[in-house]
TORSENU-923146 format. One record per residue (C-alpha): x negated, y negated, z. Coordinates in steps of 0.05 Angstrom, whole numbers, padded with zeros to 5 digits, always signed. Each point is the difference from the previous one (the first is absolute). Example, Ala and Ser with C-alpha at 12.3 -4.5 7.8 and 13.67 -1.06 7.14 Angstrom:
// residues 2
-00246+00090+00156
-00027-00069-00013
This chain:
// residues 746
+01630+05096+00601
-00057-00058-00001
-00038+00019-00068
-00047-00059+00011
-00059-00004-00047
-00068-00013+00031
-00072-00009-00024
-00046-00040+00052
-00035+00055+00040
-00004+00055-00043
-00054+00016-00034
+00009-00024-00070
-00040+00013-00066
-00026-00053-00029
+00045-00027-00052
-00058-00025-00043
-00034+00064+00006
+00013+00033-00063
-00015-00060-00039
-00069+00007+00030
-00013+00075-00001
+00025-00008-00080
-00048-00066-00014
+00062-00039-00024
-00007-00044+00067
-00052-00053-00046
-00053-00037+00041
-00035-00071-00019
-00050+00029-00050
+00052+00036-00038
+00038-00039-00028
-00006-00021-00071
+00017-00063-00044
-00017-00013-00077
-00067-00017-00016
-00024+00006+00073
-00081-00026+00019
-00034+00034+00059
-00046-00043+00043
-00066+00038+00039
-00024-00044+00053
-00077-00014+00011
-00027+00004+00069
-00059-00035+00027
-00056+00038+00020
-00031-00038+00056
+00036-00026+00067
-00023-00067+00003
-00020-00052-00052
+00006-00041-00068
+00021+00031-00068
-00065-00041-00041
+00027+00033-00066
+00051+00054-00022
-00008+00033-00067
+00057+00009-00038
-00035+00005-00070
+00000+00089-00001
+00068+00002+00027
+00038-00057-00049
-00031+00044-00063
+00028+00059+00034
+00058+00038-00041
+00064-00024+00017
-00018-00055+00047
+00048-00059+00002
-00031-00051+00045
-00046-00002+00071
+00025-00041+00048
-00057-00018+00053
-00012-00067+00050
-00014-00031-00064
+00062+00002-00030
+00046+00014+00045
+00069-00014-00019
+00046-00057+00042
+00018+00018+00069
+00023-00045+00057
-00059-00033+00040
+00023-00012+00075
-00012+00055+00055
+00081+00001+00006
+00017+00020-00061
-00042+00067+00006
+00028+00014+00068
+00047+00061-00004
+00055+00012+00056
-00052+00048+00047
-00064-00046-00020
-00045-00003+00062
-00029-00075+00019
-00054-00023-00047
-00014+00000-00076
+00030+00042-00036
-00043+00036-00054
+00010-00025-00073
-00030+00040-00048
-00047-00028-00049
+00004-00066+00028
-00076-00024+00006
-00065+00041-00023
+00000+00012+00083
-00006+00075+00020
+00016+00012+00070
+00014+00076+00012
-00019+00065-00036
+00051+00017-00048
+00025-00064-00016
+00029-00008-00070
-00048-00034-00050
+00042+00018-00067
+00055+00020-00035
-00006+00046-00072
+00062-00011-00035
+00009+00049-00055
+00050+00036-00043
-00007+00068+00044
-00018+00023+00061
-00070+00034-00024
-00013-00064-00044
+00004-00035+00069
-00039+00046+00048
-00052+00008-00046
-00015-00065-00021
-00005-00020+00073
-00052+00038+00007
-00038-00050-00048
+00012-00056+00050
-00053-00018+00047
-00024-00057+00035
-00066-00035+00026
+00006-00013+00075
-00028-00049+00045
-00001+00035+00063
+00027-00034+00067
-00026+00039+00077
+00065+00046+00015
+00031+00025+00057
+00039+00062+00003
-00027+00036+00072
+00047-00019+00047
-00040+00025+00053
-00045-00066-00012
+00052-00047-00017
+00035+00001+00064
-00050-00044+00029
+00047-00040-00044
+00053+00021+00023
+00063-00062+00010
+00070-00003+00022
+00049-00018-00067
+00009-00068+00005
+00076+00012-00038
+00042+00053+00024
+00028+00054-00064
+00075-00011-00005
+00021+00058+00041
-00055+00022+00043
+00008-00014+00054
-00072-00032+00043
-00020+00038+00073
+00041-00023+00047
-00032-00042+00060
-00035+00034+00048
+00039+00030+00069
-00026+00004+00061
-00071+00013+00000
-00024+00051-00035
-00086-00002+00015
+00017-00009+00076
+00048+00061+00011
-00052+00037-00049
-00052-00013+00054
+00039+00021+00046
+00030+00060-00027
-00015+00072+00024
-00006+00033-00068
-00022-00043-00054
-00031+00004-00069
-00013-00044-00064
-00017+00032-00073
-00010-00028-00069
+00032+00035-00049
-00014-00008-00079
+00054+00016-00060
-00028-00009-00070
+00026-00034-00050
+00061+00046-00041
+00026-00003-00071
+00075+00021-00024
-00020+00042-00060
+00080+00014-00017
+00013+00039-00053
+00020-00054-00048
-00047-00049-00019
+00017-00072-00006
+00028-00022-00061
+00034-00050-00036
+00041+00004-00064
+00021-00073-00029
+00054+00003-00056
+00004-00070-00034
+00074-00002-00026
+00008-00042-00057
+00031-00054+00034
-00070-00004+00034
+00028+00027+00067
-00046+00054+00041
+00033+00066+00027
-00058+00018+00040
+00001+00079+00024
-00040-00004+00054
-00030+00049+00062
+00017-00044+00058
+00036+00012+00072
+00040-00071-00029
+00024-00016-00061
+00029-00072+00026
-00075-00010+00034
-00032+00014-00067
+00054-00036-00038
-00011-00070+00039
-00076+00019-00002
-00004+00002-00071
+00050-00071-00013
-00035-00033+00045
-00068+00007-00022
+00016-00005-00075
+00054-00054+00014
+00058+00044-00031
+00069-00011+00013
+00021+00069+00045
+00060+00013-00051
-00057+00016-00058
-00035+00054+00044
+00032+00067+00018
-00039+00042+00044
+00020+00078+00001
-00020+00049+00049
+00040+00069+00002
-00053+00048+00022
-00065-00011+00029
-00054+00054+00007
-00021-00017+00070
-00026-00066+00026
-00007+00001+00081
-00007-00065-00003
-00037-00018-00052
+00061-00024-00043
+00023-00049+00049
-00051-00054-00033
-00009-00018-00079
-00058+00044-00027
-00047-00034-00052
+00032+00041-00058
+00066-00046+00008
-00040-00056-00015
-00038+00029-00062
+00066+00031-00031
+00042-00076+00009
-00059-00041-00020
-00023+00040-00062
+00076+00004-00021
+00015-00066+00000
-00074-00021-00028
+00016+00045-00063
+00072+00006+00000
+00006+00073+00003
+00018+00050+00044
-00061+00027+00042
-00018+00058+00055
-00049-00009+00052
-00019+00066+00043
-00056+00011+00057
-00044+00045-00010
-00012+00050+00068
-00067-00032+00004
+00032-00072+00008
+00049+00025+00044
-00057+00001+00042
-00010-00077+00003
+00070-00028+00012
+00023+00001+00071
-00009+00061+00055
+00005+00004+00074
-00047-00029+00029
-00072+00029+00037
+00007-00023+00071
-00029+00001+00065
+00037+00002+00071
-00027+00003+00075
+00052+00023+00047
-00006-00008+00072
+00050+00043+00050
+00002+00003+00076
+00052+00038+00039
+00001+00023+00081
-00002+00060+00019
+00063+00022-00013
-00001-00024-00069
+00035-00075-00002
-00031-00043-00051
-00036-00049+00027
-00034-00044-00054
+00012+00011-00078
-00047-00029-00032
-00009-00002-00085
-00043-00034-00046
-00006+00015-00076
-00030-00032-00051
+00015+00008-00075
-00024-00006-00067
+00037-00061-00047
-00028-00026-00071
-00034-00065-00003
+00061-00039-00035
+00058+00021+00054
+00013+00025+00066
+00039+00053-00003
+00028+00026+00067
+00027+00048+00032
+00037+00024+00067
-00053+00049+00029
-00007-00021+00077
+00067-00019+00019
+00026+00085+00010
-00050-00008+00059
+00043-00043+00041
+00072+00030-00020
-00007+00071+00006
-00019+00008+00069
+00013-00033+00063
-00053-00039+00023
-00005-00066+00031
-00071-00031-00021
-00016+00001-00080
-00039-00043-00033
+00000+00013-00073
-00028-00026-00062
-00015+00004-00072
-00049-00029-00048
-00027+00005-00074
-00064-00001-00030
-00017-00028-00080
-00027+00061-00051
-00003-00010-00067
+00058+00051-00011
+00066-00015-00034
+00051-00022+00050
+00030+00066+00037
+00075+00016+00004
+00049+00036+00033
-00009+00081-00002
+00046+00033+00046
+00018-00014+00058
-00047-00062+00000
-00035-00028+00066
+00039+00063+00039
-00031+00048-00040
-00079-00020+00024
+00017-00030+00070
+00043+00061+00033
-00048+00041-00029
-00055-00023+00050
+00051-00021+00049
+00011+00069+00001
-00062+00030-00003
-00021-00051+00058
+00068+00034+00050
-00033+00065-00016
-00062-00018+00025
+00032-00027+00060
+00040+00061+00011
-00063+00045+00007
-00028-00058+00043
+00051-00003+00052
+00008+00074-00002
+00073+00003-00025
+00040+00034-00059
-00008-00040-00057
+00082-00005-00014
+00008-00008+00081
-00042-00061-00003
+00047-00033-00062
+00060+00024+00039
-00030-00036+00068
-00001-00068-00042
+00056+00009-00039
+00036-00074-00022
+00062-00010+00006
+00003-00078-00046
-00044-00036-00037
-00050-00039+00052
-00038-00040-00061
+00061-00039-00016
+00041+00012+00074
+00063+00034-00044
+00043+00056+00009
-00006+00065-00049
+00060+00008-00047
-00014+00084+00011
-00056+00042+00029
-00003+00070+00000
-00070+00017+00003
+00011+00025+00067
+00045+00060-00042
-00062-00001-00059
-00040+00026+00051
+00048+00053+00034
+00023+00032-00073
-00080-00004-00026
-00031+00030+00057
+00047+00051+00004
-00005+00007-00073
-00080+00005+00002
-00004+00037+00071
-00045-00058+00029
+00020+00029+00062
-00051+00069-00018
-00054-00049-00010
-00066+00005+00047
-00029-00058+00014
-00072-00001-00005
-00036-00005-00068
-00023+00067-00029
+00035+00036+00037
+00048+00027-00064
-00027+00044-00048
+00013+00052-00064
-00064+00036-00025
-00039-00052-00023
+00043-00047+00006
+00005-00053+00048
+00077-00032+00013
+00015-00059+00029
+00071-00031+00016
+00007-00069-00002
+00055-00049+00013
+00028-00074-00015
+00055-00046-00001
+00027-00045-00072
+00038-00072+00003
+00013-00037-00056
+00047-00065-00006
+00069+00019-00018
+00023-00064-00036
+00051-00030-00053
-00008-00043-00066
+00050-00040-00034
+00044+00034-00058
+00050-00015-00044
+00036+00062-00034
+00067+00014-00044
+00043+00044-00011
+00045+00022-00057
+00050+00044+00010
+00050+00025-00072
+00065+00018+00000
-00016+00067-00022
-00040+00018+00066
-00082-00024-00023
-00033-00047+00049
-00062-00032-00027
-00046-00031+00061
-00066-00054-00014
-00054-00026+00030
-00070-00027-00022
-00023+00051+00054
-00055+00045-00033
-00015+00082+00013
-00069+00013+00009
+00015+00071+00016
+00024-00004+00064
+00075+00012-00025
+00044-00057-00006
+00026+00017-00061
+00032+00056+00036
+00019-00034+00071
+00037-00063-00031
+00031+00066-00037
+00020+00026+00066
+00027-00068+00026
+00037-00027-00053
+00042+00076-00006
+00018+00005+00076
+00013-00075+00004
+00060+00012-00067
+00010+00073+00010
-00025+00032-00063
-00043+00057-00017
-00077-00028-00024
+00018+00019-00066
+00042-00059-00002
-00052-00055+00027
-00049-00036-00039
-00055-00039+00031
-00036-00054-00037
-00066-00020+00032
-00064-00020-00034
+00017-00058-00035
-00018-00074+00019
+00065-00028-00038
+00036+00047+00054
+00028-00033+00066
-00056-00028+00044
-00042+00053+00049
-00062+00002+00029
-00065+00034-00016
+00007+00070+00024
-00046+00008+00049
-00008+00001+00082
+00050+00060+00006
+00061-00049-00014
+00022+00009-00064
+00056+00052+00027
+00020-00042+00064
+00005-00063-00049
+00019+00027-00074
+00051+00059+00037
+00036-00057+00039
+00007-00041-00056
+00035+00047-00041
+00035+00030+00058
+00040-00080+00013
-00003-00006-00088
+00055+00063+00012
+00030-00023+00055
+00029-00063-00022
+00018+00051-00067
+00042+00035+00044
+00030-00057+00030
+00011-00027-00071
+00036+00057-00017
+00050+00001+00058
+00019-00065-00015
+00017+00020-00068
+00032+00066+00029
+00037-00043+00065
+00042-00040-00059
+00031+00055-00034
+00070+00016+00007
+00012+00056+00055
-00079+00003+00014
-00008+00042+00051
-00059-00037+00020
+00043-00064+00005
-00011-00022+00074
-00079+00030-00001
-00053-00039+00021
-00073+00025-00030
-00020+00033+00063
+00063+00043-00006
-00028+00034-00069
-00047+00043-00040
-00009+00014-00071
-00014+00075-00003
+00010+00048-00067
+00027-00055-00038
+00045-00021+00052
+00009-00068+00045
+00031+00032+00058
+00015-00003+00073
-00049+00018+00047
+00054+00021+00049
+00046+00042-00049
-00042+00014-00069
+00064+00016-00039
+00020-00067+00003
-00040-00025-00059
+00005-00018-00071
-00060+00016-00057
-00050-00050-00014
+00031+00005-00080
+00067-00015+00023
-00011-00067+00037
-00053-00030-00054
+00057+00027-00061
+00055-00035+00051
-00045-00051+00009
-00021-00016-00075
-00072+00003+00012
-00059+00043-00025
-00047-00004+00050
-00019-00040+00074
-00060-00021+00006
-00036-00043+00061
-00055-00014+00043
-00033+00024+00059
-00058-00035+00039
-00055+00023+00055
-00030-00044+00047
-00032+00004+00066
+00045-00030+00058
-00045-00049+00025
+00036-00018+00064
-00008+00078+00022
-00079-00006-00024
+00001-00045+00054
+00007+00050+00061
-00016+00069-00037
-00060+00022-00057
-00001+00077-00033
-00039+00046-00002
-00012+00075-00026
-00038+00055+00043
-00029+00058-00006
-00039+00057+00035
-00058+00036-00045
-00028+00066+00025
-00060+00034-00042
-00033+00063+00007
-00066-00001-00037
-00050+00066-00011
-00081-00030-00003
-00044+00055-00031
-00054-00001+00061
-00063+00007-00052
+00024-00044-00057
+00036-00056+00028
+00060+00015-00045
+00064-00032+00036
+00067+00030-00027
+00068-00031+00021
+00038+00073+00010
+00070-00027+00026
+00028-00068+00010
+00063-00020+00040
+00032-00070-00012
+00062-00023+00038
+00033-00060-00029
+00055-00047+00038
+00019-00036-00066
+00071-00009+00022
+00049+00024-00054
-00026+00037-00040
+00037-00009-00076
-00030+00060-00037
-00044+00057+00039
-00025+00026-00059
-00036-00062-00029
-00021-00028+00070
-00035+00062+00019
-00032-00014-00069
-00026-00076+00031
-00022+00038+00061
-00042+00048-00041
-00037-00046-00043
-00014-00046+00062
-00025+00055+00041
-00038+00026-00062
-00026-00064-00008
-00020-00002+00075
-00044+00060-00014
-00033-00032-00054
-00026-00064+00043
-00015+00049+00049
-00045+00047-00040
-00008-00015-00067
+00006-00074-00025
-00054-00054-00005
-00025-00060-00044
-00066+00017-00003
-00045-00068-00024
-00076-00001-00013
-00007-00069+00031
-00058-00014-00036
+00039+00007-00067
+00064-00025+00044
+00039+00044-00044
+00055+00060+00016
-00047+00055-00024
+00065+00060+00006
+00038-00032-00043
+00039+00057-00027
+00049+00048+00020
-00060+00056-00005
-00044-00037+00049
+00045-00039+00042
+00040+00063+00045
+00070+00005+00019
+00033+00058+00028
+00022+00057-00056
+00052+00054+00012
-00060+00044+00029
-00013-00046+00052
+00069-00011+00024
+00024+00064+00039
+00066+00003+00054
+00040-00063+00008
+00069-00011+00032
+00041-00060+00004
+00051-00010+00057
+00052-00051+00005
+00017-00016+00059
+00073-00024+00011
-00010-00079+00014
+00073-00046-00009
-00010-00075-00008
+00050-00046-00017
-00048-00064-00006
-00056+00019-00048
+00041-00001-00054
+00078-00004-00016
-00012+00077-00028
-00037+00016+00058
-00058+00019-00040
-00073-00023+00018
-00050+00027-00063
-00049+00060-00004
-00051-00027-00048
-00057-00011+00054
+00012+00037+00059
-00031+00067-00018
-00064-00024-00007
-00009-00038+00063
-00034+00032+00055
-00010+00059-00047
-00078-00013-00013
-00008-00010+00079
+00041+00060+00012
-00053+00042-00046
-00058-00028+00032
+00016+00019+00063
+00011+00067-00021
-00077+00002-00023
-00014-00022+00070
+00037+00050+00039
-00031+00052-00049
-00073-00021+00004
-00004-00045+00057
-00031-00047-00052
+00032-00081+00002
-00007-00022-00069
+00024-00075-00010
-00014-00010-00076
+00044+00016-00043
+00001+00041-00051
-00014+00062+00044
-00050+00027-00048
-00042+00074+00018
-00059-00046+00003
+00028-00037+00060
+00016+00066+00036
-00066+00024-00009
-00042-00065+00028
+00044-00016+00060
């Protein structure tokens, strides 16, 4: 009888989760060291300008103040642009706090209290201020599009719009049914749970174990060396749980800085944290603005796509992202013309929040096939069916997979699209208008470089590592899975290691590939284990595993066995006792196959559904029931990827209803700059939601298959919800948030 032990696919508690339910799971600002400082960062009060004096005096006679660190007297840092530049840096200058008494976006730090507690330091800081010579800001994007430019440097990674194709303003003309709409997303901020923090033990050797909240302890680690010219074996970087980050961890935060320079200035350990206030004025997802232009014939072809956006950047780099490109992939059509430019505010440089670039172009990509559906007079998932893509047209490739065809079957079965009316209004309950809207998710399905090992003992424990980090998304748990199927063994029996710089090298975790990239890593680290062990097994006298070649066997319960006849086998103790070793230990790697990058590119899909109630009177939208099919290929653990697809789609509620930046751009400052002010969906607001995996085999996107969760579910979401409102109230609202207010005018 096969008794073969196996983890992938089932749905798997978390294996850190009673560390965290218990608070034994420490973050950054929790760990201690003797004699510890704290450091409260001072933030600038105007957008734009000069510092003419800072006054120190209050704050320096302040109890328990050590020294304040200001443009002044800064201490040594390197000088050239380079040296700043982390692994994900956009093009341009990266910032370099208190480097000149220039002040060029709100929020921007002015000072650092160093003192002998954390009250000591927040207090004083209060003492700081400065005199400002004011400089003209700009912060309305609206105006500064007039200023609007095309990058002159591309960002590593993103990829530009593709050329134009055919010819998109002609067949426009032309076109039967044709419409163009600008549509506006403001400007977003992560707000995780955990703040950002920085905890710098000084060992007496004068080395730095930094405990850190970032998505990369090897990006933070060569951050930090290179811009205070350390050698990377004196700097440790630890990362084992963070509280959230969505993106906001994939850059250095200015309380890395603070914490290193202080430390090494006064030669003692010191923690730096963010205050929710300042998490305000580090990076966010940008406000932008996009006109869409769609034409179709009359029975629905796409004629012309047409998409235009233009985004918000800071005035020292250009950051960039991939917002117009999902126009010409994810529908047939053979005249696009596409493009994508930024504007200057004196804002700190955004950054990567879920699902970057996809996130705000699908969403009025989306909206924009709506409005064409009720155009043309056709069902608004006939019309997505109609021009349904069968390969990438941007780049001319083949798709590795594509089941979106199925994401629509198994979600509008799931939702009952098919009892849907068509015209707006025309659903009600009491007082209550309802509205069902529809839309389609992509997001790039992709693969990073990783290095992993694996240890296995003679007594049965297999220890895996990676750099790779867990920002909640559950790799802990899913390298947990791999490593026990790939050797056999119950999870009790693996350890990961993950979170630590000196670990083998991985990738920032971010753009849904940690699990593709980290999970095929250690997946070939225990391959070659096994094969390690067979060798040692093959050589023993009478082996019955003699004359087996690695493809022949398995390690299950212990055992290295035949795949054909499992009782042929001999314990993983016996062979290493035979053998006269303790333990095997080797290395896996994960790369991309570049020659098959050539002729195919990745992507996931998914089909959104959203039924949405509108209080008729009020303007009160509520999101009653979502549906989100997901082709994700294989999926490793249900229970902590339905988790991904919940938080996106939660997340896609929030841009669609509730969250927004809001500056006075006279002040050009974030006036909601708390969690009280600035809205996100709560449990109240977050009703019916059900996740669907649809069954999706690909043998290309990874070498496990897998192709990442961590951004699908909120793509298309938003545009799903406000189409809802429009089948509800007959009401087009293209400026997001959705607020009542907006109901109301239109």
């Amino acid at each position: 009888m096969d008794t073969l032990i196996t983890h992938i696919g089932r749905p798997t508690r978390r294996v850190d989760g009673q560390l965290k339910v218990t608070g034994r799971a420490k973050y950054a600002a929790e760990y201690d060291a003797p004699g510890l400082l704290h450091g409260a960062i001072v933030s600038s009060s105007i957008p734009a300008g000069r510092i003419v004096r800072i006054h120190t005096d209050k704050a320096k006679a302040f109890p328990g103040v050590v020294e304040i660190f200001t443009h002044e007297n800064r201490g040594k840092a390197a000088w050239l642009d380079y040296k700043w530049r982390d692994q994900v840096a956009p093009p341009g200058h990266p910032f370099r706090p208190l480097h000149s008494d220039r002040v060029v976006f709100d929020g921007q730090p002015i000072a650092l209290v160093v003192a002998e507690s954390y009250e000591a330091a927040r207090d004083a800081a209060t003492l700081v201020h400065a005199d400002y010579q004011p400089d003209e800001h700009r912060t309305d994007l609206l105006v500064e599009r007039e200023r609007s430019y095309q990058p002159p440097k591309k960002r590593s990674g993103v990829p530009k719009p593709p050329s134009p194709r055919g010819d998109a303003e002609g067949a426009f003309d032309q076109a039967p049914v044709k419409l163009a709409n600008t549509y506006r997303i403001a400007a977003e901020h992560h707000n995780p749970m955990e703040l950002f923090a920085t905890t710098c033990v000084r060992g007496g050797d004068g080395k730095l174990t930094l405990y850190e909240k970032t998505q990369g302890s090897q990006n933070s680690q060569s951050y930090v060396t290179s811009v205070f010219g350390l050698k990377s074996d004196d700097v440790e970087v630890i990362n084992h749980y963070v509280g959230g980050a969505f993106g906001s961890g994939l850059r250095p935060q200015h309380q890395l800085f603070f914490a290193v320079m202080a430390s090494l200035e006064l030669e003692r350990s010191v923690r730096v944290s963010l205050t929710r206030d300042q998490m305000f004025h580090i990076g966010y997802r940008p406000e932008i603005l996009q006109t869409v232009g769609l034409a179709c014939d009359a029975e629905g072809r796409l004629q012309a796509v047409m998409h235009d956006a233009t985004a918000g950047t800071s005035h020292f780099e250009d950051y960039q992202e991939n917002v117009v490109n999902w126009s010409g992939l994810l529908y047939r059509c053979d005249n696009v013309r596409l493009s994508y430019e930024l504007a200057k505010l004196n804002t700190y440089t955004p950054c990567d929040m879920r699902a970057p670039g996809a996130a705000s172009g699908v969403t009025a990509l989306e909206c924009a096939m709506d409005e064409l559906a009720y155009a043309a007079r056709i069902d608004p998932l006939e019309l997505r069916r109609i021009n349904f893509a069968t390969r990438d047209e941007n780049d001319n490739k083949e798709l590795t997979s594509k089941a979106l065809d199925a994401c629509y079957d198994e979600g509008a079965a799931a939702f009952g699209w098919d009892k849907r009316s068509f015209e707006p209004r025309s659903m009600r309950d009491g007082r209550d208008l309802i509205g069902w809207g529809m839309a389609t998710g992509v997001w790039e399905a992709s693969m990073q470089k990783t290095v992993a090992t694996a240890k296995l003992s003679a007594n049965g424990h297999l220890e895996i590592a990676t750099a790779s980090s867990d920002i909640g998304t559950g790799t802990w748990t899913i390298l947990t899975q791999i490593g026990a199927d790939a050797l056999g063994l119950p999870l009790e029996a693996v350890t990961a290691r993950i979170g630590e710089s000196g670990l083998p090298a991985s990738p920032i975790e971010g753009g849904s590939w940690t699990a593709a990239s980290a999970g095929s890593a250690v997946q070939a680290a225990c391959d070659e284990v096994r094969k390690s062990l067979l060798k040692q097994a093959a050589g023993l006298p009478g082996s019955p595993l003699a004359d087996a070649s690695p493809e022949d066997v398995r390690l299950n319960a212990g055992r290295l066995e035949l795949k054909a006849d499992p009782s042929r086998g001999i314990s993983i103790g016996e062979i290493m006792t035979a053998s006269g070793i303790g333990e095997i230990e080797e290395e896996g790697k994960a790369a991309p196959d570049k020659l098959q990058m050539l002729k195919y590119v990745s992507y996931t899909h998914s089909a959104i559904f959203a039924e949405v109630a509108v209080d008729e009177e009020l303007g009160v939208i509520r999101v009653t029931r979502v549906v989100c099919a997901t082709a994700a290929g294989r999926i490793l653990n249900p229970k902590t990827a339905r988790s991904q697809i919940l938080g996106g789609v939660v997340m896609g509620i929030g841009m669609a209803l509730h969250e927004e930046a809001m500056t006075d751009h006279h002040l050009g400052r974030v006036m909601n700059h708390n969690i009280a002010e600035y809205h996100m969906p709560v449990n109240a607001d977050i009703h019916d939601i059900e996740v669907i995996f649809v069954a999706e085999h690909d043998d290309k996107a990874s070498p496990i298959g897998v192709k990442g969760l961590g951004e699908i579910g909120i793509v298309g979401t938003a545009a799903a919800v406000a189409n809802a409102v429009f089948h509800a109230t007959g009401k087009r609202i293209r400026d997001f948030p959705m607020t009542l207010d907006k109901v109301l005018q239109n």
